[in-house]
C-alpha positions in Angstrom: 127.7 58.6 194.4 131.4 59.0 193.9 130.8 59.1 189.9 128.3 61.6 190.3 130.8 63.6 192.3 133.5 63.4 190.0 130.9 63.9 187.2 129.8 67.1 189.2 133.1 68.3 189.3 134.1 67.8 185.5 131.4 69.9 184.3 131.9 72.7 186.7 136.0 72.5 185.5 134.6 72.7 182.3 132.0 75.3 182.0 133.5 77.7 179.2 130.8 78.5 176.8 131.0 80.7 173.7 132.9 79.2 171.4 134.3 76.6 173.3 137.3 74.8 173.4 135.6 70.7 174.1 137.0 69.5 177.3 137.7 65.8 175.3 136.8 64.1 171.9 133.1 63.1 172.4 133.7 60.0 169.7 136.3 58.5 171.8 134.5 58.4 174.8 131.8 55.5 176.0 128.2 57.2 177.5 128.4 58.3 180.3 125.7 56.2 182.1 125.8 57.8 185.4 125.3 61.1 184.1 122.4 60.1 181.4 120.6 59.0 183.7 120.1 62.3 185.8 120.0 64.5 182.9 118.9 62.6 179.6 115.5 62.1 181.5 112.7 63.2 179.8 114.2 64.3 177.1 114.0 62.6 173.3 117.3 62.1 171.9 116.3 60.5 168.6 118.2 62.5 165.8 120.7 64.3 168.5 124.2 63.9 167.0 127.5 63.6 168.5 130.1 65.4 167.4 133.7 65.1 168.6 133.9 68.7 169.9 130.5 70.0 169.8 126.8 69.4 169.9 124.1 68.9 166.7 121.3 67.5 165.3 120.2 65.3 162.1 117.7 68.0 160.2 115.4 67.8 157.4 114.0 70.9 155.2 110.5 70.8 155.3 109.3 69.0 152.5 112.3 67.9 151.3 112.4 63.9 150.3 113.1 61.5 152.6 115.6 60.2 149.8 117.6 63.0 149.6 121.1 63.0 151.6 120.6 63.4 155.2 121.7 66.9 156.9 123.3 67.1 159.7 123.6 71.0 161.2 125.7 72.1 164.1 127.5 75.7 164.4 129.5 77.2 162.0 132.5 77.8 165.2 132.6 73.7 165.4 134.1 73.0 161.7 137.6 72.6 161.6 138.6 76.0 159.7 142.5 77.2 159.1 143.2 79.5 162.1 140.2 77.8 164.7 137.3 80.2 163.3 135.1 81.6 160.4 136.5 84.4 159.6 134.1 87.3 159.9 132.2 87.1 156.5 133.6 84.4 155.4 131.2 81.2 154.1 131.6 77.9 153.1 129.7 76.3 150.5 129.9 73.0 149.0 133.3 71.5 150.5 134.0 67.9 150.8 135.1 66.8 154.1 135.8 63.9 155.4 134.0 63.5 159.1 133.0 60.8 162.1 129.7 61.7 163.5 127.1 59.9 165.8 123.7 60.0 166.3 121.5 58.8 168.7 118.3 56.4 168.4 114.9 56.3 170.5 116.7 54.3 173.3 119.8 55.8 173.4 121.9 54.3 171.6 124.6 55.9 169.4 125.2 54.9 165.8 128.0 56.1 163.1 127.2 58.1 160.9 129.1 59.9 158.1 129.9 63.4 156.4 131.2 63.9 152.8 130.6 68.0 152.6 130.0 71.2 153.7 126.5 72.9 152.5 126.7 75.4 153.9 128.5 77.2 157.2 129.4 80.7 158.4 129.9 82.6 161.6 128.6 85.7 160.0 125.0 87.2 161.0 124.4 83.9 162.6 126.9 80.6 163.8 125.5 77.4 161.6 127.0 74.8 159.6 125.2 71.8 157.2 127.1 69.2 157.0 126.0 66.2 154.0 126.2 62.8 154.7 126.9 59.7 152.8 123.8 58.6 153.1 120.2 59.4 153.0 117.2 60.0 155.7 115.8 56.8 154.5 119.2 54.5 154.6 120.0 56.1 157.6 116.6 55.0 159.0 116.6 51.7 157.6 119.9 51.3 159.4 119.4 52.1 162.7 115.5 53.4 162.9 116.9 57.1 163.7 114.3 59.9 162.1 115.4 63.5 161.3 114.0 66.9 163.3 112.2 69.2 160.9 113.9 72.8 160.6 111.0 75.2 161.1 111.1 77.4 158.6 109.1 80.3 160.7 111.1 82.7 163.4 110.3 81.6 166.9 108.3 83.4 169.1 108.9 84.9 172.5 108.1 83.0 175.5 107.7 79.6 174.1 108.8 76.9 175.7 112.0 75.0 174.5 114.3 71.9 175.0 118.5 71.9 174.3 119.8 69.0 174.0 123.4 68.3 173.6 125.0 64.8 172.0 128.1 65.9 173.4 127.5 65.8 176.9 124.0 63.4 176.7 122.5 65.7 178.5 119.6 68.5 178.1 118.5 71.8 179.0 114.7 73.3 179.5 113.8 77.0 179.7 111.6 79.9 177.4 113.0 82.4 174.6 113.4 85.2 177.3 113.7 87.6 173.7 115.8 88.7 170.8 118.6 91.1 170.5 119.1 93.1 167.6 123.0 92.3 167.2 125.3 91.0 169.3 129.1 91.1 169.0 131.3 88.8 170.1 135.1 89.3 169.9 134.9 90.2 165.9 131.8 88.6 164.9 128.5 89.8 165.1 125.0 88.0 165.4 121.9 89.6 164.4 118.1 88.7 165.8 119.4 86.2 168.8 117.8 84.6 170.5 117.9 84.9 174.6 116.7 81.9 177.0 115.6 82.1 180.1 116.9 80.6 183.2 116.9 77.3 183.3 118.7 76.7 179.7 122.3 77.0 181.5 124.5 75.0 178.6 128.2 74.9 178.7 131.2 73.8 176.8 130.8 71.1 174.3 126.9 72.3 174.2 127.6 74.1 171.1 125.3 73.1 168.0 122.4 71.9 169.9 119.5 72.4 168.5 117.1 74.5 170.0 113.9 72.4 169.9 110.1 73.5 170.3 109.3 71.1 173.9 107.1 68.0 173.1 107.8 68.5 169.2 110.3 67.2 166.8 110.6 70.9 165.4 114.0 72.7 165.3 113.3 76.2 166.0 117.0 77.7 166.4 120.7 76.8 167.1 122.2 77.1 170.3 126.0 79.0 170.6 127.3 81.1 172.8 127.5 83.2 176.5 128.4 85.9 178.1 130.6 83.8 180.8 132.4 86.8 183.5 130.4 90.1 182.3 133.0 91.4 180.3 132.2 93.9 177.1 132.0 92.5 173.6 134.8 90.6 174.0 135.4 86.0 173.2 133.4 84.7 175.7 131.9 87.4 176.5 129.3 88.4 174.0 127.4 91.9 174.2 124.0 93.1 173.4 123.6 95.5 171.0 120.2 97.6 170.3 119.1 99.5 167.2 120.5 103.2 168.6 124.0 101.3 169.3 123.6 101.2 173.4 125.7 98.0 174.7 124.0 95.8 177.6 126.3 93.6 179.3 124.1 90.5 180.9 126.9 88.0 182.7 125.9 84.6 182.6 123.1 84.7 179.6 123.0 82.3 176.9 121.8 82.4 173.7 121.2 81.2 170.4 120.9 82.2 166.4 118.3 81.8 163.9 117.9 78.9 161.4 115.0 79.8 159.7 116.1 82.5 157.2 118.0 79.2 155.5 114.7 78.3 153.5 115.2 82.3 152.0 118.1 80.6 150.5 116.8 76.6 149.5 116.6 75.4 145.7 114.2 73.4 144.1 115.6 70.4 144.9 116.6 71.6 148.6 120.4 72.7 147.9 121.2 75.7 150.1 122.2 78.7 147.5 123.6 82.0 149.0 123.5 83.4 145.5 120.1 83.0 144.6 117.8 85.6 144.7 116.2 86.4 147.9 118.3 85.0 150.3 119.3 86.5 153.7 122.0 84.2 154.7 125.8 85.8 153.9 127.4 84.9 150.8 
C-alpha cells in the first residue's frame, strides 16, 4: 500500500501535459510492477514502445510488407531537435539518428529495439514523428514475437470508443472522441482537425506519443499530445480552440490528439513517406 501511495503521489507531482518535460528517463527505469498492475489491466500492450521521454507505438502502413523496416511513430515534440522543439513549419525528413527504444510483448515484457532515421516528423498542422528502425516487422517478430498496430488510413469518427496507452508510464487511458476542433494554437504552433476525448482519457506527462487506438482492435486511429492544463489562452500548456470564424474557446483540463491518417496522402509505392509528392497534405 505504501508503493501505491508513493506511486499516487509521483504522478499527481508530475502531471504537466502538453509538451512535457518527462519526469525521468523511461529506459533507465525497471517496470513499475505495483503500478502495472492497477492500470495495465485490460489493456494490450503488444507493439506499445517505450521511449526515454515520451510515449509510442510500433506502426505498420496498411499493406505495406511485413519485410519492410519496422516504423516506430511517436510525436514530433519528443525528438531531440536544437532549441527543445519543431520549429513552426519546420519538417524533418530522412535523418539518421542514432536512438534506444523499447517495445513491449503480449505479456509484458519489454525488448530493445533500435532507430537509424527520421521519416518523417513535424509539429506543424499536426505533432508526429516516424522513426526507422534497424530492423524489420518480421526480424523484430522473430525476435521477440512483438506484431505492429496498423495506422488507419480513414479519419476517426465522433464518438467512438478508444484506448491510450502509454510505454512510458505502463499504463492506459479509456474514453470516446468527444469531437474535432478546427485549429488549435498552442504557444506558436498550431494544430488543425484535433481530435477531443472525453472524460475518462485524463493522460499526463510522459503520455505523449501514445497512440490513440480503436478499443478491442489493433488499429491506430490518431496520436495523442497535448492539454489545456490551468485554463489559460493559447498559450504552452495551455492550448486553445479555434473555430472557422476565429472565436477562441478556452476548455481547462481537455486533452486531445492529432490526426495520422492524412500520412497515406503522402506514402510512395514502396511505402516511403514523401511530403513533395503530389497530393499530399502533410507540411513540407
Amino acid at each position: 500500500m505504501k508503493t501505491l501511495l508513493v506511486l499516487a503521489l509521483a504522478l499527481a507531482s508530475t502531471a504537466t501535459w502538453a509538451f512535457p518535460v518527462a519526469p525521468f528517463n523511461a529506459l533507465e527505469q525497471s517496470n513499475l510492477k505495483s503500478f502495472q498492475s492497477l492500470e495495465a489491466l485490460g489493456y494490450d500492450f503488444e507493439g506499445i514502445v517505450k521511449l526515454s521521454n515520451c510515449s509510442g507505438s510500433l506502426v505498420a502502413f496498411n499493406g505495406q510488407p511485413l519485410s519492410s523496416k519496422a516504423i516506430v511513430m511517436t510525436n514530433g515534440h519528443c525528438i531531440s531537435a536544437p532549441g527543445g522543439f519543431l520549429k513552426p513549419g519546420e519538417v524533418w525528413s530522412n535523418r539518421s539518428v542514432s536512438r534506444n527504444m523499447k517495445v513491449y510483448d503480449s505479456n509484458m515484457k519489454l525488448h530493445t529495439i533500435k532507430a537509424t532515421q527520421i521519416l518523417y516528423a513535424t509539429m506543424t498542422n499536426t505533432d508526429v514523428a516516424f522513426y526507422e528502425l534497424n530492423e524489420s516487422f518480421n526480424e523484430i517478430y522473430k525476435r521477440t514475437k512483438v506484431r505492429p498496430f496498423l495506422l488507419d488510413s480513414v479519419r476517426p469518427l465522433t464518438g467512438i470508443s478508444i484506448d491510450i496507452i502509454s510505454g512510458y508510464w505502463d499504463r492506459g487511458y479509456s474514453c470516446e472522441i468527444d469531437g474535432f476542433v478546427f485549429a488549435m494554437r498552442e504557444d506558436a504552433w498550431t494544430f488543425k482537425d484535433s481530435i477531443r476525448y472525453t472524460e475518462g482519457c485524463d493522460t499526463i506527462g510522459g503520455t505523449s506519443g501514445s497512440p490513440i487506438i480503436a478499443r478491442g482492435e489493433r488499429r491506430v486511429v490518431a496520436i495523442n499530445n497535448t492539454s489545456n492544463e490551468s485554463g489559460r489562452r493559447c498559450t504552452m500548456n495551455n492550448p486553445c480552440e479555434v473555430d472557422e470564424q476565429g472565436e477562441v474557446t478556452v476548455r481547462k483540463g481537455v486533452r486531445y490528439g492529432q490526426q495520422t491518417y492524412n500520412t497515406y496522402t503522402c506514402l510512395t509505392p514502396d511505402f516511403r513517406i514523401e511530403p513533395n509528392r503530389n497530393g499530399c497534405t502533410l507540411p513540407r
